[in-house]
ZAMARGU-4260 file (C-alpha; in steps of 0.2 Angstrom, whole numbers, plus 5000, padded with zeros to 4 digits):
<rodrens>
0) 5010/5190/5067 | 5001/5174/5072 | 5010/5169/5088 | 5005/5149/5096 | 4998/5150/5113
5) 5000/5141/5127 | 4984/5137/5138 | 4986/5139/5157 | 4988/5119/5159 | 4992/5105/5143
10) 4981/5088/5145 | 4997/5075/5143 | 4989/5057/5144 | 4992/5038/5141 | 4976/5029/5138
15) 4978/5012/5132 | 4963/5003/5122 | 4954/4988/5126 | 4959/4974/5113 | 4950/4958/5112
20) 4961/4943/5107 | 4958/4926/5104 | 4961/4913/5117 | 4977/4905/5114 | 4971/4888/5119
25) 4958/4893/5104 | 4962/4884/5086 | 4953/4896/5078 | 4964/4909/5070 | 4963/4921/5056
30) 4969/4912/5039 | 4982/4926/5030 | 4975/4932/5015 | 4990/4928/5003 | 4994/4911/4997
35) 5009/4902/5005 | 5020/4904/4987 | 5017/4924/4986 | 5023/4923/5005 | 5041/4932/5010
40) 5050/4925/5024 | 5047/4932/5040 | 5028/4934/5034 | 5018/4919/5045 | 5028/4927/5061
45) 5023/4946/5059 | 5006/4942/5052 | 4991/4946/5065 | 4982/4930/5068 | 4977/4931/5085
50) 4970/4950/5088 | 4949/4950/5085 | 4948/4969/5090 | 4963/4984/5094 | 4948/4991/5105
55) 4927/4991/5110 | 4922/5010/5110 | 4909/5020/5113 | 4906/5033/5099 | 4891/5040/5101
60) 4875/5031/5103 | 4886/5015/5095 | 4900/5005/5103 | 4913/5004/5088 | 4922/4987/5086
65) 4940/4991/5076 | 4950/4979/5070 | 4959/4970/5058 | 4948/4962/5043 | 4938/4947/5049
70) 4941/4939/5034 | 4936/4918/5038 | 4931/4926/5056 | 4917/4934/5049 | 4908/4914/5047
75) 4917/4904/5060 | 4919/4915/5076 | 4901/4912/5076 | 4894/4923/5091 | 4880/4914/5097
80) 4875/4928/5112 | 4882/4947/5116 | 4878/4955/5132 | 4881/4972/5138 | 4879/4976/5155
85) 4870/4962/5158 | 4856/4966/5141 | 4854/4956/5128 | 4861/4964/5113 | 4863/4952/5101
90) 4850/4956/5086 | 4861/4974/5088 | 4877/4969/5084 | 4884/4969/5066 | 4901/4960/5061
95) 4907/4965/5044 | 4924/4969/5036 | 4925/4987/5030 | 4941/4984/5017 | 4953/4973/5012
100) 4965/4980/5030 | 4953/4984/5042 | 4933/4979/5047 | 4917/4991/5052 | 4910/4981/5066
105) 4896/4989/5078 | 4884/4987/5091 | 4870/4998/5092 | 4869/5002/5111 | 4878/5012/5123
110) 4887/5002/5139 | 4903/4998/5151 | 4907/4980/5147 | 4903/4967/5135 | 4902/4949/5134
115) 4902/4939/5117 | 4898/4921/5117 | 4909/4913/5102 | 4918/4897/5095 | 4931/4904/5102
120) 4923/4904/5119 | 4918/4919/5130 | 4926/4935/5126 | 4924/4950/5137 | 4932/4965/5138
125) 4928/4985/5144 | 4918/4997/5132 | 4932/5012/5131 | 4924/5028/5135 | 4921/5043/5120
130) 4936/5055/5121 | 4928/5064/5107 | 4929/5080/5119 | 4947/5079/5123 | 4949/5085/5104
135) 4935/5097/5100 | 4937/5111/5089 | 4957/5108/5090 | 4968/5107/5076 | 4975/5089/5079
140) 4993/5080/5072 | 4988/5063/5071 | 5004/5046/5070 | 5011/5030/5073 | 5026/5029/5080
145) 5039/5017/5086 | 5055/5022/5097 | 5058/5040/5087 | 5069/5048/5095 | 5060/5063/5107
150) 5072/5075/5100 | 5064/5071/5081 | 5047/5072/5089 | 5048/5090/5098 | 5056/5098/5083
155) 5038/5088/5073 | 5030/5095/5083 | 5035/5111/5086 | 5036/5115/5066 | 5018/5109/5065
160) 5011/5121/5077 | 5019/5134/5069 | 5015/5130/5051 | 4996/5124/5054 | 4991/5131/5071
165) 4992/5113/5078 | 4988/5111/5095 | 4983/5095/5100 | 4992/5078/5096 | 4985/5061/5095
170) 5001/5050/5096 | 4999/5031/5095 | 5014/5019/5099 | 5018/5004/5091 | 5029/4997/5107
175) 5042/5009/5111 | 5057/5004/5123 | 5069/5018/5122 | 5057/5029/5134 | 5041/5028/5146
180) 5025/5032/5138 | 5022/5047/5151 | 5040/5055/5145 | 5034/5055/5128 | 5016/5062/5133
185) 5026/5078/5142 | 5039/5079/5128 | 5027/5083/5117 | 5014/5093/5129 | 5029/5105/5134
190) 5029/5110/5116 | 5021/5131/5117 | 5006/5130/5106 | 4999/5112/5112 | 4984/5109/5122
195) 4981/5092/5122 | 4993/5077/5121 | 4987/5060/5123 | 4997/5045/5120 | 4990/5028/5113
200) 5000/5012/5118 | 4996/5003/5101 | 5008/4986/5104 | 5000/4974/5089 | 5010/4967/5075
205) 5011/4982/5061 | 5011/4966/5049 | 5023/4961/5034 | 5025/4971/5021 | 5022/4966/5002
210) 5036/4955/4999 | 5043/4952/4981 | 5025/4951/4973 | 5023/4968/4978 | 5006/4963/4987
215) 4998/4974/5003 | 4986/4967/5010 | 4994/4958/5027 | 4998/4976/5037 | 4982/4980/5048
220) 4990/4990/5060 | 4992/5008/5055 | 4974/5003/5045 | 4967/5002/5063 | 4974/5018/5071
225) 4966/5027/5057 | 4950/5020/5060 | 4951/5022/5079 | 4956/5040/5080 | 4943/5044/5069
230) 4929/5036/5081 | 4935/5038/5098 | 4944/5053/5098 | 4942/5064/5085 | 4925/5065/5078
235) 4925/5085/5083 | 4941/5089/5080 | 4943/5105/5067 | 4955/5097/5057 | 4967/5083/5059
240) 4982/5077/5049 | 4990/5059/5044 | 5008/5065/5045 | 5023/5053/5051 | 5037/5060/5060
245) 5049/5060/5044 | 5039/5073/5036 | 5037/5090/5038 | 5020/5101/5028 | 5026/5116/5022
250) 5012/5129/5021 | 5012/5149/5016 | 5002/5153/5034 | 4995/5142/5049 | 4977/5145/5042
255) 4979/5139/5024 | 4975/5122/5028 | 4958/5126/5037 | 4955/5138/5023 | 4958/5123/5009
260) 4948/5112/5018 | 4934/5122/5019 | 4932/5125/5000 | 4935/5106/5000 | 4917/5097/4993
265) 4921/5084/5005 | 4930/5090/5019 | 4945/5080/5014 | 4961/5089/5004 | 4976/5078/4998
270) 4996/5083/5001 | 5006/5082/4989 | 5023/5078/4994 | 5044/5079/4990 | 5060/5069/4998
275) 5072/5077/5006 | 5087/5066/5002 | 5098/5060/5015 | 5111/5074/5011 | 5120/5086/5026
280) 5132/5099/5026 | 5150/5094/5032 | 5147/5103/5047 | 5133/5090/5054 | 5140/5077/5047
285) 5149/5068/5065 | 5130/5075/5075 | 5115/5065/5076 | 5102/5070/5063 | 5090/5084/5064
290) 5077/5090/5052 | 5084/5103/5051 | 5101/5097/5045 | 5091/5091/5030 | 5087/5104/5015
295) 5092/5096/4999 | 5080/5086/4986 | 5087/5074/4970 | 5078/5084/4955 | 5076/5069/4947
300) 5066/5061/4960 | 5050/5054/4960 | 5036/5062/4972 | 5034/5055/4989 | 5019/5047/4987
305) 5004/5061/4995 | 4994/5059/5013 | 4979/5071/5017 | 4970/5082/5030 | 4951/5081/5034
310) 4940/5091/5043 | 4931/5076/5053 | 4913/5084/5055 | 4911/5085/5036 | 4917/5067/5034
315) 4903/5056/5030 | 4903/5037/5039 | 4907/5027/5020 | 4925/5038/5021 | 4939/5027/5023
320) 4957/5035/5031 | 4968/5024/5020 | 4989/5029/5023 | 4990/5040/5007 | 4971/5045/5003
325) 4954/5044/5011 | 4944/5031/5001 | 4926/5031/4995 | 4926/5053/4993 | 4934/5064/4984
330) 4950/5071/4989 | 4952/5088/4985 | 4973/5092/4980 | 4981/5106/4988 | 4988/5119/4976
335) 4998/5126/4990 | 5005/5115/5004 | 5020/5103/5001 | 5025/5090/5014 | 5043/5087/5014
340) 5049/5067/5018 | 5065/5066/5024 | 5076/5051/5021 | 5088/5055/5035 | 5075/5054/5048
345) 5075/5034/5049 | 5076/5022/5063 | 5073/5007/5054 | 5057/5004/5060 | 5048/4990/5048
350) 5065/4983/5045 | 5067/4992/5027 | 5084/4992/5019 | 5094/5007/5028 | 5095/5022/5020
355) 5113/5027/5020 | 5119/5047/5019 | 5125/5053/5001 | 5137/5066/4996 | 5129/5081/4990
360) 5128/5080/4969 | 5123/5091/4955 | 5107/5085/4954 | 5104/5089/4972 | 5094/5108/4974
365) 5092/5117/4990 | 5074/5118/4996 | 5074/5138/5000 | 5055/5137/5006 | 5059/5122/5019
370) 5073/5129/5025 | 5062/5147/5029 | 5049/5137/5035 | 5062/5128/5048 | 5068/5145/5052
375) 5051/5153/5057 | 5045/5137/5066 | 5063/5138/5077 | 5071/5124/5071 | 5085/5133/5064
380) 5094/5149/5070
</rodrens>
């Protein structure tokens, strides 16, 4: 029986980025990419004008610059000089958006500290170091998260190492209040099976949503943890998974995944994935929500839409980590593993419309393979 295993001692860390940001005594801002008529209310507040790059990191023999898009930046920031560690580097540095959410900046040099000379004025900041050891050869569950609760995040995590041998965590969050940062690293290093915890303070704007014209292109911010992870810390990771704390992947054993990945041409496979409808049993109804409270699904539902796994080594630089598919290669879909998204785990984080229990109905079928799956990981008795 495959048991998880805990190492002797569990690496728990907060390691904050180094963002760059424009000067707010600048006038030069990024313009929003949707017109003011297609523009819900709210949107000019939560949209990210001010934030150049979430972080400058080494990768490698390049220094990554991640970020939301340019867009007008790209012509008017006009860097005129870039210095690292004193060096000239400017005929090295390349500034150019990657997709419509996100840019694929980079600087061909290794360094400590860098120095821009822009419109904007100077800009310096600190080169954060390549953590790319921190995750090798792990199995890695990889999020954004803002104030869920720790109880929700153990029981994530705990069913993960059981169901995909998980033993590492790359957890960033999006300015959480109800704990300190250090509680959440060891919360989720005291989990048996995990080796590596480290935390990400990612406080930017997530962005507004698409507003009545159904139109997404104003939400950089989960775009940016996708791209980060991938460069700073998990280029030699085994595997590693987009998965948010709501959903839970069901797998037949903790290997499948590695095994479907491997056959994978592109070392990418895409999930598949059900709701789990906000239904409980009388008997929870007065407790706080649990995962494991949840076990019911509308038949008449349409799926959740899918995430994906990836094997990182295998993943070739054009790749784009998008929130439901990796862009630019083929993504293999699973023929056995169902992620299950549950309605009732729900803290209102992008300031959705609530999502309010419901009595049990006819079109409401058990989900006998979650609940077995919950059982094995510990979740239920």
């Amino acid at each position: 029986m495959w048991r998880a295993r805990r190492r002797a001692s569990t690496a728990a860390l907060v390691e904050a980025p180094h963002p760059v940001l424009l000067p707010e005594a600048s006038s030069l801002r990024r313009a929003p990419p949707r017109p003011p008529e297609k523009r819900q209310g709210g949107y000019e507040e939560r949209f990210d004008d001010r934030t150049l790059w979430y972080d400058v990191l080494q990768a490698g023999d390049r220094i990554r610059l991640t970020g939301p898009p340019l867009l007008n930046l790209g012509d008017e920031l006009g860097v005129s000089a870039a210095v690292l560690d004193g060096v000239d580097v400017t005929d090295r540095l390349a500034l150019a958006d990657g997709h419509n959410r996100g840019q694929r900046s980079w600087l061909a040099a290794a360094g400590s500290r860098l120095r821009l000379e822009t419109a904007a004025g100077t800009l310096e900041t600190e080169v954060s170091p390549d953590r790319a050891e921190l995750f090798a050869d792990s199995r890695v569950l990889l999020t954004l998260s803002l104030d869920n609760d720790l109880a929700w995040i153990r029981d994530w995590v705990r069913f993960h190492v059981r169901q995909l041998g998980i033993d590492a965590v790359l957890f960033y969050d999006n300015g959480s209040t109800a704990y300190p940062l250090a509680e959440l690293a060891d919360a989720i290093a005291g989990v048996p099976g995990i080796r590596t915890a480290v935390v990400v303070p990612w406080p930017f704007s997530y962005g507004p949503g698409s507003g009545p014209f159904d139109l997404w292109d104003s939400d950089f911010c989960q775009y940016g943890v996708l791209d980060h992870s991938r460069w700073r810390y998990l280029r030699r990771a085994r595997l590693y998974v987009n998965c948010d704390i709501d959903e839970l992947i069901v797998a037949p054993s903790p290997r499948t995944l590695e095994r479907e990945l491997a056959a994978s041409p592109k070392g990418v496979v895409s999930l598949p994935g059900r709701w789990i409808d906000n239904v409980r049993d009388a008997e929870h109804a007065a407790s706080p929500p649990r995962h494991a409270q949840f076990t019911r699904y509308d038949a008449r539902a349409a799926p959740s839409p899918s995430k994906w796994a990836v094997d990182p080594r295998r993943l070739v630089e054009r790749a784009l980590p998008l929130v439901h598919l990796v862009d630019k290669v083929a993504n293999a879909p699973s023929e056995r593993i169902l992620f299950r998204h549950f309605r009732g785990i729900y803290n209102g984080w992008h300031g959705e419309v609530g999502r309010g229990e419901l009595e049990v109905g006819e079109h409401h079928l058990h989900d006998a393979e979650l609940e077995r799956a919950m059982r094995r990981a510990g979740l239920r008795p």
